[in-house]
Structure formats: C-alpha cells, structure tokens
FIMARBA-570662 format. One line per 2 residues: their letters; for each residue y negated, x, z negated of C-alpha. Coordinates in pm, 1 decimal. Example, Ala and Ser with C-alpha at 12.3 -4.5 7.8 and 13.67 -1.06 7.14 Angstrom:
2
as = 450.0,1230.0,-780.0 | 106.0,1367.0,-714.0
This chain:
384
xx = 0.0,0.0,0.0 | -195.7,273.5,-77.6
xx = -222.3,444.7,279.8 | -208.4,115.1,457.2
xx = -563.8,56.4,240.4 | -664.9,423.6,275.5
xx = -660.5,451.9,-58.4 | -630.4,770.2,-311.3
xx = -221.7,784.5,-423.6 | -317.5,1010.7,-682.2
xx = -629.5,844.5,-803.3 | -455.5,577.4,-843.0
xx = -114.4,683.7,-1058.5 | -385.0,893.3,-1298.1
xx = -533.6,572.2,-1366.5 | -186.1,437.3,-1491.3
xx = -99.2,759.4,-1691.7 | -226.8,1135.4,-1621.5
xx = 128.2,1262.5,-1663.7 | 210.2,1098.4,-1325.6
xx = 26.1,1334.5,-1163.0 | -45.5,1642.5,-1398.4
xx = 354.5,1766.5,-1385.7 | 262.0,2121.0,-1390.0
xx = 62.7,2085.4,-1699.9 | 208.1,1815.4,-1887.9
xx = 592.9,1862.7,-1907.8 | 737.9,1529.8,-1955.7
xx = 625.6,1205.0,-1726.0 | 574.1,895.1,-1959.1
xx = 757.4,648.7,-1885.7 | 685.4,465.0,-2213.5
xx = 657.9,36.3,-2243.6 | 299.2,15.7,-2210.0
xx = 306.1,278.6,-1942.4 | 530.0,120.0,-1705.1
xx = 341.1,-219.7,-1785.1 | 26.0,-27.9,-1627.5
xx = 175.5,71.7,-1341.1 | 356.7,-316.0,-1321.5
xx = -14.2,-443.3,-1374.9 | -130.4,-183.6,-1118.7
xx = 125.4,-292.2,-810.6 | 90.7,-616.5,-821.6
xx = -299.9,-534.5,-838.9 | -279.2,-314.9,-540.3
xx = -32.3,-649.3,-394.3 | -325.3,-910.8,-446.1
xx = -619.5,-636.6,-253.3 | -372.2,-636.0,-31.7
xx = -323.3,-949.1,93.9 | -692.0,-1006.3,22.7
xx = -804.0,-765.6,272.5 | -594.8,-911.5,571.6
xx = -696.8,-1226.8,459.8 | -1017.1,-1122.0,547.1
xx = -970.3,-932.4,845.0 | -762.0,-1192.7,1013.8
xx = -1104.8,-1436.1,909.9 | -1301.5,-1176.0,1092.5
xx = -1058.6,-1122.8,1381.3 | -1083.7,-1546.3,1463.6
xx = -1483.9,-1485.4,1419.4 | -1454.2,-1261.2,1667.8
xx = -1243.2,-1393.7,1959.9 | -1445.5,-1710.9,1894.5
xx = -1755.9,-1549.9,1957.8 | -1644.8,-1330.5,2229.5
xx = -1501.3,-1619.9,2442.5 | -1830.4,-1804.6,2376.8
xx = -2036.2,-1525.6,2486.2 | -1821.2,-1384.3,2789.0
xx = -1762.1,-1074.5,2634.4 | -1652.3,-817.1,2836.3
xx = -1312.9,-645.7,2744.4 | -1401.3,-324.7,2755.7
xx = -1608.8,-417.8,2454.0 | -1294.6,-611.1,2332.6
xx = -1050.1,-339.1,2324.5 | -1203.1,-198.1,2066.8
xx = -1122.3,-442.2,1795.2 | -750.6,-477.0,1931.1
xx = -680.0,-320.6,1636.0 | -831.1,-608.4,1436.8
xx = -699.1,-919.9,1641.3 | -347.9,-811.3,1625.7
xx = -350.8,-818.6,1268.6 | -425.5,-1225.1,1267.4
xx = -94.7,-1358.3,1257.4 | 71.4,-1112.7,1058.0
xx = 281.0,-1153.6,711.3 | 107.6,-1004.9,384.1
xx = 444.0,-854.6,313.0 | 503.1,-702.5,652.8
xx = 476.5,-339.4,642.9 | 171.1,-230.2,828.1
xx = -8.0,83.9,994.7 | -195.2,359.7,767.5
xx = -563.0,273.1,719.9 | -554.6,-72.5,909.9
xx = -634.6,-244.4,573.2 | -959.9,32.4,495.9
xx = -1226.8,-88.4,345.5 | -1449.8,73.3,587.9
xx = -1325.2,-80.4,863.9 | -1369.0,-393.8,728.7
xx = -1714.4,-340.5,667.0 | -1732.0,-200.2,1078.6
xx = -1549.8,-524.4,1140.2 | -1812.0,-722.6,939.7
xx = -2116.8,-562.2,1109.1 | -1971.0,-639.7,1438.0
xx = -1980.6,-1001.3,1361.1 | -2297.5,-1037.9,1229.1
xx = -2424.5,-818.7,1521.6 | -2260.3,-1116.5,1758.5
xx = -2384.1,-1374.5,1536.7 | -2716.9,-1295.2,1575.6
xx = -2701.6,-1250.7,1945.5 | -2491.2,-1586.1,1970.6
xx = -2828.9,-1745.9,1824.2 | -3032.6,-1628.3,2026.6
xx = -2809.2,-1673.4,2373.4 | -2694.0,-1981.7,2240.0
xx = -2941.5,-2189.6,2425.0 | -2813.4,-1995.0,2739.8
xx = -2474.5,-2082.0,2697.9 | -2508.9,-2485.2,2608.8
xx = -2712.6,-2454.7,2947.3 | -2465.5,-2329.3,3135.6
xx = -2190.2,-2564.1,3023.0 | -2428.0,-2819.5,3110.6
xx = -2458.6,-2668.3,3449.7 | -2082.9,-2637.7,3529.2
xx = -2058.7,-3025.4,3419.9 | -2310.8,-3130.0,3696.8
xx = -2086.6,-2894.6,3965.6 | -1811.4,-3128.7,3864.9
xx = -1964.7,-3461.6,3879.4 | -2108.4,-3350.2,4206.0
xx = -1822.0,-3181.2,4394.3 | -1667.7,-3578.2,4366.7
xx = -1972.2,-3750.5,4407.6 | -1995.6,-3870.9,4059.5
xx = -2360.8,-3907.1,3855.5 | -2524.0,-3791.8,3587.5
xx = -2840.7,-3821.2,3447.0 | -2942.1,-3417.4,3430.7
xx = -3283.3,-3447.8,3323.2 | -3219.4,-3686.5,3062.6
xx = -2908.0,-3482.6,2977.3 | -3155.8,-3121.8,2967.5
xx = -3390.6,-3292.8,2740.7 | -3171.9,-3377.5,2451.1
xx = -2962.5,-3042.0,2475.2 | -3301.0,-2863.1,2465.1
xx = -3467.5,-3071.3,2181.5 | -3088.2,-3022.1,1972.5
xx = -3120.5,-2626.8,1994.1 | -3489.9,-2595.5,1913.9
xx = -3485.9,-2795.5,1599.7 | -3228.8,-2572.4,1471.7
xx = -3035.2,-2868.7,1357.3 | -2768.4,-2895.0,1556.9
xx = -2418.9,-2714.2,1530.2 | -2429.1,-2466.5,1814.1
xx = -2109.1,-2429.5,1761.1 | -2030.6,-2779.7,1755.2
xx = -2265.0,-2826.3,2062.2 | -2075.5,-2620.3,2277.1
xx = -1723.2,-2782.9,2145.0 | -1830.3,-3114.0,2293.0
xx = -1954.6,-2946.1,2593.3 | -1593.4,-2818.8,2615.2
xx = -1430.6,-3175.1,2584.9 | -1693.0,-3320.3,2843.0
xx = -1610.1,-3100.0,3065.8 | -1251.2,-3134.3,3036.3
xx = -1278.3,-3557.3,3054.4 | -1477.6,-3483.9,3426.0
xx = -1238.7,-3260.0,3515.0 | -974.0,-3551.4,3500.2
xx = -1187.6,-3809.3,3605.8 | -1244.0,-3598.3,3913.9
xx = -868.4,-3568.3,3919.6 | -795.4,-3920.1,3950.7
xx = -1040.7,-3965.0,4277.1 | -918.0,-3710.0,4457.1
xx = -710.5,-3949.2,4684.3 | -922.3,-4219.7,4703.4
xx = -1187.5,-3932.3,4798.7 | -947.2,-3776.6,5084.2
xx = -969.0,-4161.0,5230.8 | -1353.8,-4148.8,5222.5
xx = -1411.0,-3851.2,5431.8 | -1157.9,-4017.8,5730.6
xx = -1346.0,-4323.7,5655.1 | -1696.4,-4116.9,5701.0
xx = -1505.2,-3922.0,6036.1 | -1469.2,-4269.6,6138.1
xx = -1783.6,-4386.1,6104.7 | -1963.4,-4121.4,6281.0
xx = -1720.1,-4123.0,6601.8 | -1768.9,-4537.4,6610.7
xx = -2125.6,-4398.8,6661.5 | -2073.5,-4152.8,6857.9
xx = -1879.4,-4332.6,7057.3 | -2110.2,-4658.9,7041.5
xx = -2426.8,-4400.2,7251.6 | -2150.4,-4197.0,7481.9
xx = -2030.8,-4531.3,7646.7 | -2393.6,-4677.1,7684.9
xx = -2510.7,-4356.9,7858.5 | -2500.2,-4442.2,8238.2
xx = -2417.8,-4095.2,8354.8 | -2138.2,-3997.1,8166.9
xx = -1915.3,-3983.7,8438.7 | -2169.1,-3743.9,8609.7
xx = -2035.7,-3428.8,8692.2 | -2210.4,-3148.6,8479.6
xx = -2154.6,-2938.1,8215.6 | -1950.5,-3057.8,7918.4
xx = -1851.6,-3350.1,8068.4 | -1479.2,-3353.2,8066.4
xx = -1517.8,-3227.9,7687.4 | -1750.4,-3523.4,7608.7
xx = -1453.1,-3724.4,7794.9 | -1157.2,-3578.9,7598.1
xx = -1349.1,-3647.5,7230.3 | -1420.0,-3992.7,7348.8
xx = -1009.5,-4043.8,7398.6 | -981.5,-3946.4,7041.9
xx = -1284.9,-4168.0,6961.1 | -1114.6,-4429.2,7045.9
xx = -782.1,-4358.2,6868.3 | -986.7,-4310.8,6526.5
xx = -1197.4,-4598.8,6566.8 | -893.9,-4822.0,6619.4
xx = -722.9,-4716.7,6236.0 | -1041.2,-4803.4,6082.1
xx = -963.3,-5179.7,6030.4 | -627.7,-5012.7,5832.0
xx = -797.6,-4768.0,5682.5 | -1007.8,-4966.8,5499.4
xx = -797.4,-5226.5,5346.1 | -571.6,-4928.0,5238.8
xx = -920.0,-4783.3,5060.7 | -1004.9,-5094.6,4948.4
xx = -654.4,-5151.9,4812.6 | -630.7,-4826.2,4635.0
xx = -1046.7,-4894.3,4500.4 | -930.2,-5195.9,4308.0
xx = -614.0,-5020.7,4164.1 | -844.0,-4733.3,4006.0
xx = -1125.4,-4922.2,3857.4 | -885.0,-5198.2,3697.7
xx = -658.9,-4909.3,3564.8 | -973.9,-4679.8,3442.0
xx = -1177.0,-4985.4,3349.5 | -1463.6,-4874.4,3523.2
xx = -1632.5,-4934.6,3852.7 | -1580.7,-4663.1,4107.2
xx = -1884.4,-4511.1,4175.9 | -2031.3,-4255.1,4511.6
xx = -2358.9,-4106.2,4515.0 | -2501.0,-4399.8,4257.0
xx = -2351.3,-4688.0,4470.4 | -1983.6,-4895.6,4382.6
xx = -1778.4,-4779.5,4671.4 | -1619.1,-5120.5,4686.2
xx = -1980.1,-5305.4,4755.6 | -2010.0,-5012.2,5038.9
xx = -1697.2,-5099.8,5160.8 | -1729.7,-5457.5,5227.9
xx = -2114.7,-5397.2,5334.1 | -1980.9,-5176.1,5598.7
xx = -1665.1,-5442.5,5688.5 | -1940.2,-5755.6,5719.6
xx = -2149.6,-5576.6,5932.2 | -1883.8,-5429.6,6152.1
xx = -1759.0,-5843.9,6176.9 | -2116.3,-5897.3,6317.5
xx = -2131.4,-5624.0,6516.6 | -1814.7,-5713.3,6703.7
xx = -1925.8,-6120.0,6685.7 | -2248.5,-5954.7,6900.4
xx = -2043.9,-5781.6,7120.7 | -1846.0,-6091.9,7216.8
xx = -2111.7,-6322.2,7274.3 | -2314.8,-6043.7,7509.3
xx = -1970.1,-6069.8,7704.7 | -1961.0,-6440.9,7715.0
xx = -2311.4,-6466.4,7818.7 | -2312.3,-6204.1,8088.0
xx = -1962.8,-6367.6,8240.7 | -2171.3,-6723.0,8244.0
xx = -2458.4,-6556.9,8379.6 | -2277.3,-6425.1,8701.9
xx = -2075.6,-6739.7,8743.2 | -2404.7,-6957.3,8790.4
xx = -2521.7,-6661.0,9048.2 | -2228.4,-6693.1,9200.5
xx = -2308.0,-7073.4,9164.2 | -2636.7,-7083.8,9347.5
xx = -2571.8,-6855.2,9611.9 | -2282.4,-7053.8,9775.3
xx = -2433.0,-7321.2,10022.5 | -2680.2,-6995.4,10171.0
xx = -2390.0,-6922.7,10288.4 | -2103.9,-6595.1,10270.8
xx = -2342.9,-6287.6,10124.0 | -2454.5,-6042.9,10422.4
xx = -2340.1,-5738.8,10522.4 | -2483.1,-5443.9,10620.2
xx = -2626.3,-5404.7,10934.3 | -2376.6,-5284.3,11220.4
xx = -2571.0,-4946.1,11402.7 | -2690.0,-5059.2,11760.3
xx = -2505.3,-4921.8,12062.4 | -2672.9,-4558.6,12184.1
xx = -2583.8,-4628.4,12576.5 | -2877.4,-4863.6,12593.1
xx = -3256.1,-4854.8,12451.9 | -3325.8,-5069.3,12190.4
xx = -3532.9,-5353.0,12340.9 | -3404.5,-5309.3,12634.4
xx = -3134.8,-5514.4,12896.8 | -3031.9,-5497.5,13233.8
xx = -3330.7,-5617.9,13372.0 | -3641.5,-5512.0,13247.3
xx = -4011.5,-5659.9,13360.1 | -4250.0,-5349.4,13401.5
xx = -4610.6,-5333.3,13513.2 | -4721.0,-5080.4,13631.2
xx = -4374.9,-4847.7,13547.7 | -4442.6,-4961.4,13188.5
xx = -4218.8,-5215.2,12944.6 | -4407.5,-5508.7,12936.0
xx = -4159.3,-5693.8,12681.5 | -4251.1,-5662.5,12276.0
xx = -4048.1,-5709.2,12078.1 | -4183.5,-6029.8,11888.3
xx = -4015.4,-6182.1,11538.0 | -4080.9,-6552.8,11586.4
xx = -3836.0,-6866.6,11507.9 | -3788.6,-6885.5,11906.9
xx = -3646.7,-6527.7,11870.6 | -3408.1,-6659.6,11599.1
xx = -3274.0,-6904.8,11826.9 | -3238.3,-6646.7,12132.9
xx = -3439.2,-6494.5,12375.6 | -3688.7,-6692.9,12659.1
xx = -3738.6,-6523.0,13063.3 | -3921.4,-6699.4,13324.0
xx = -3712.6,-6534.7,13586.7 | -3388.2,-6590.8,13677.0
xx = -3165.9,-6314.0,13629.9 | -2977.8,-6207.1,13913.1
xx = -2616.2,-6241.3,13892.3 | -2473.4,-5868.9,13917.5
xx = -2073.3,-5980.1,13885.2 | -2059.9,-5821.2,13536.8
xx = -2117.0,-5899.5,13217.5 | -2483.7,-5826.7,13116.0
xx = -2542.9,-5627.1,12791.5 | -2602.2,-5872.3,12519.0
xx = -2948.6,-5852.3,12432.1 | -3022.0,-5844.3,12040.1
xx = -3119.2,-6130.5,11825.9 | -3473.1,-6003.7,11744.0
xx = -3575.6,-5928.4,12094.9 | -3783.7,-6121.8,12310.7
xx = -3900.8,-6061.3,12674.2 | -4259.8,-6231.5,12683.5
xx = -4395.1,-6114.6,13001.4 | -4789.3,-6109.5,13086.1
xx = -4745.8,-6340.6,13386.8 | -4458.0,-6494.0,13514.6
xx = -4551.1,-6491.4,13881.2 | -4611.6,-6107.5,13883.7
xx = -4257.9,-6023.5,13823.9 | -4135.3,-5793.5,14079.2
xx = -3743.8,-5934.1,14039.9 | -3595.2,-6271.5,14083.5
C-alpha cells in the first residue's frame, strides 16, 4: 500500500515501533500486544487512505472524460491522464501500480479539472450554441421547422444569468438532438416519395411548354435530346396519379401513428398533396373542354362551307407551248395584241369574238377562263 501511495515504508513502521526499523541498533524487534495493535491500527489505516484516494481519483477521472467530451478535447491532450481513467472501474482491493495512488498526482489530477472547469465556463456558451446549431442541420436536412431565433434567445438569456445548469443545458441539448434524429428517421421514406413526386412535377412542366412550342420538331441543335427526355416525360408523368395515393396513403399512416401532422417547409404535406391533386383535376377538366370546343368549332366550319361547294385546289401551271392570253387566232393592229385580258362576269361565263373563227380541222387550244378578246373594232379585223 505503501508504494502504490508513494509513501515512506520506513516512516511509516517507525511510527508503529522504532525497533521495526532500527535492527542494527536495537537488538530485539517488539512484537509486544500494544505493538502489534499499532501496526493492526496502522494497516487498516493505510487500507481506508487507500481506498479513499481511488475513490477520489476515479471522481476526478469521470470529471474529466465528462469535460473532455463536452469540450472536444483533443487526445493528444487525453493521453496524458490515461493513467487516471483506467483507474475508474477498478476494485479497492485489486493490487495496483507503484505511485498511481500519490498524493501528488492527485493534486495534478485536481488542477487539471479545475483548469477545464474554468474554461468549460467560459466556452460553455460556445458549446450550447453549437448543439443548437447541429439541431437546426437536422430539422432542415428533412424539411422539418424550428423556431431558431426564438430558440437563440432563450439559450442566450439561460447562460448569461448564470442560472442555468450548463451542464444540464447541454444534457437536454443531447436528448433533443437525439428525438430529431428519429423523427428524421421515420420520414425518410415518405421523404424518398417527395422528391419523385417533385421530379414529377417539374417534367409535367416541362413537358406542359416543350409540347406547346411550335418548332420542336425543327431540326437544330438539341432537338432529338429535347425529344428523348420528353419520352421519359411522359412515362413519369403517367405514375403520378399512383404515386400520390401511395404518398398520401403512407402520409396518413405516419401522422396517426406519431400523433402529429406531417409537416414540409412550414406547410402539412397532406393539404399540399390534395392542393396539388384538385388542381391537376382542373387542369385536365380544361384540357378536355379546349378539345371539345375546338372539335365543335371545325365541325360548324366544315358546316358552313358545304353548299360553296368542294374546297379549291391549287391552281394547275398553264401550258408553256402557248402565250398566256393568247389562242390560235389572235386580232393584231398594227403587229400588236389588241386583246386585254379583262376580269368581268362575261369572262366568268367564257370568252366573246366578233369574228368567226375559221375552222382549221383541229382542235383549237382552249382558251383560259379569265381571258377575253375585246377587239377595238370589229370591222377592222384582218381574219374571218
């Protein structure tokens, strides 16, 4: 006991009787009653310190991995009080190294921890503000709320009045973070369903200005890429009706088993949900009627244009062996055309001569509709 406590063997058996140490000079050891009663008295002394000490070094030991893990503590700085912590869950009558119970490395021990003490004070603020900080990552990474600036006023006013557990403050810090951790846990899934639902959403879009762009099917650059993500538009925007009632489904489930509404980004998911499903209804409703409409709209064209008449078609190119204007017999005056071509009803109904065409034995070219030979005077006209 002595050497694990560093202390002086012969010190101490001098104290019980002189002749346990002074051989040389005193002849006989005592080993009378009252002699070995001392050194009874003194053992179980020495016992008691004993267990006092580690007692008090495994007290210091917990002070100090407490205040280390609160304070991040590197372990460089940590190693060198292994010595310390490997004492705290030792038995008093296990035999232990020489000097590990010292009393001056108790007192090192003891300066250690008020050293962190005093630093834990003054970081303390620090470190509540931090937990406080990793809470809002995790009510934010799953679109969860919370109040922040009401939350950083009351954590401030708590560690500036000095009343407050620090301690204690951090603890619950601990457990708060541990109860978002699970929440966060639990909405994973429904979460996962979101984002397709979001992908969804922003494809129906996408989708809803490709196909109302008249030149998509334009050849250019990109085209045929803008082509292949509209296939797969498509395909997406057709699961959505399934996709939401499973994420509807699934909604329900968790806030009648957590008791709670589910909430994203301040809103109930659920009131999104159907928002999104009513408006989708009305949008399609829209769609339908615009179809309706335009389908009555060309069957009354279609309507009114039938007693004009069979729809024209396109003007047939005139024949290039003859000038236009022109037939087999042509009036001229003075080696110049004297027909004009003239648009009048008359000229609808065919063209007028005040000659009689001579009879060639073929088959004269047939003169256009729109042509009319109006000679200047009748009588002038050089053929019959």
């Amino acid at each position: 006991m002595c050497n694990m406590m560093s202390l002086d063997l012969k010190k101490t058996l001098y104290e019980v009787h002189p002749s346990f140490v002074e051989l040389e000079r005193i002849k006989s050891m005592s080993i009378s009653d009252s002699t070995l009663d001392r050194l009874a008295g003194t053992v179980h002394a020495l016992n008691q310190e004993k267990k006092q000490r580690l007692r008090k070094l495994q007290d210091l030991g917990s002070t100090l991995i407490e205040l280390w893990s609160l304070m991040d503590t590197p372990l460089d700085e940590q190693k060198c009080f292994d010595h310390v912590t490997s004492l705290i869950s030792v038995s008093p009558n296990r035999v232990m190294p020489q000097g590990c119970l010292a009393h001056d490395l108790i007192e090192k021990v003891e300066v250690e921890v008020k050293r962190l003490k005093h630093l834990k004070a003054s970081k303390m603020k620090e470190l509540v503000l931090k937990k406080m900080t990793q809470l809002e990552e995790i009510y934010r990474s799953v679109h969860m709320h919370i109040d922040s600036d009401h939350e950083w006023q009351i954590l401030t006013e708590l560690i500036d009045s000095g009343r407050a557990d620090l301690s204690e403050l951090l603890t619950d810090m601990d457990d708060r973070i541990a109860e978002a951790r699970d929440l966060a846990l639990s909405r994973k899934d429904i979460l996962e369903k979101v984002e397709k639902w979001t992908s969804a959403i922003e494809e129906e879009g996408w989708l809803g200005e490709y196909e109302g762009d008249q030149n998509r099917y334009n050849a250019g650059r990109g085209a045929h890429i803008n082509l292949k993500r509209a296939e797969k538009a498509r395909v997406l925007v057709s699961k959505i009706p399934s996709l939401l009632e499973n994420l509807t489904t699934k909604v329900k489930a968790w806030e009648k088993e957590k008791g709670m509404s589910f909430m994203y980004d301040k809103k109930r998911l659920l009131d999104s949900l159907e928002k999104y499903t009513s408006e989708r209804q009305q949008k399609e409703e829209e769609k339908r009627r615009s179809r309706e409409l335009k389908k009555l709209q060309e069957q009354f064209a279609a309507e009114q244009g039938a007693p004009y008449g069979a729809k024209p078609s396109p003007m047939r190119p005139l024949s290039a062996r003859k000038p236009l204007g022109q037939s087999t017999n042509v009036n001229i005056v003075g080696g110049t055309p004297n027909s004009r071509r003239v648009s009048t009803p008359v000229s609808r109904k065919g063209g007028l001569s005040c000659g009689k065409m001579k009879d060639t034995g073929k088959t004269a070219a047939s003169i256009p509709a729109n042509y009319v030979s109006l000679p200047k005077d009748c009588s002038d006209s050089s053929y019959m």
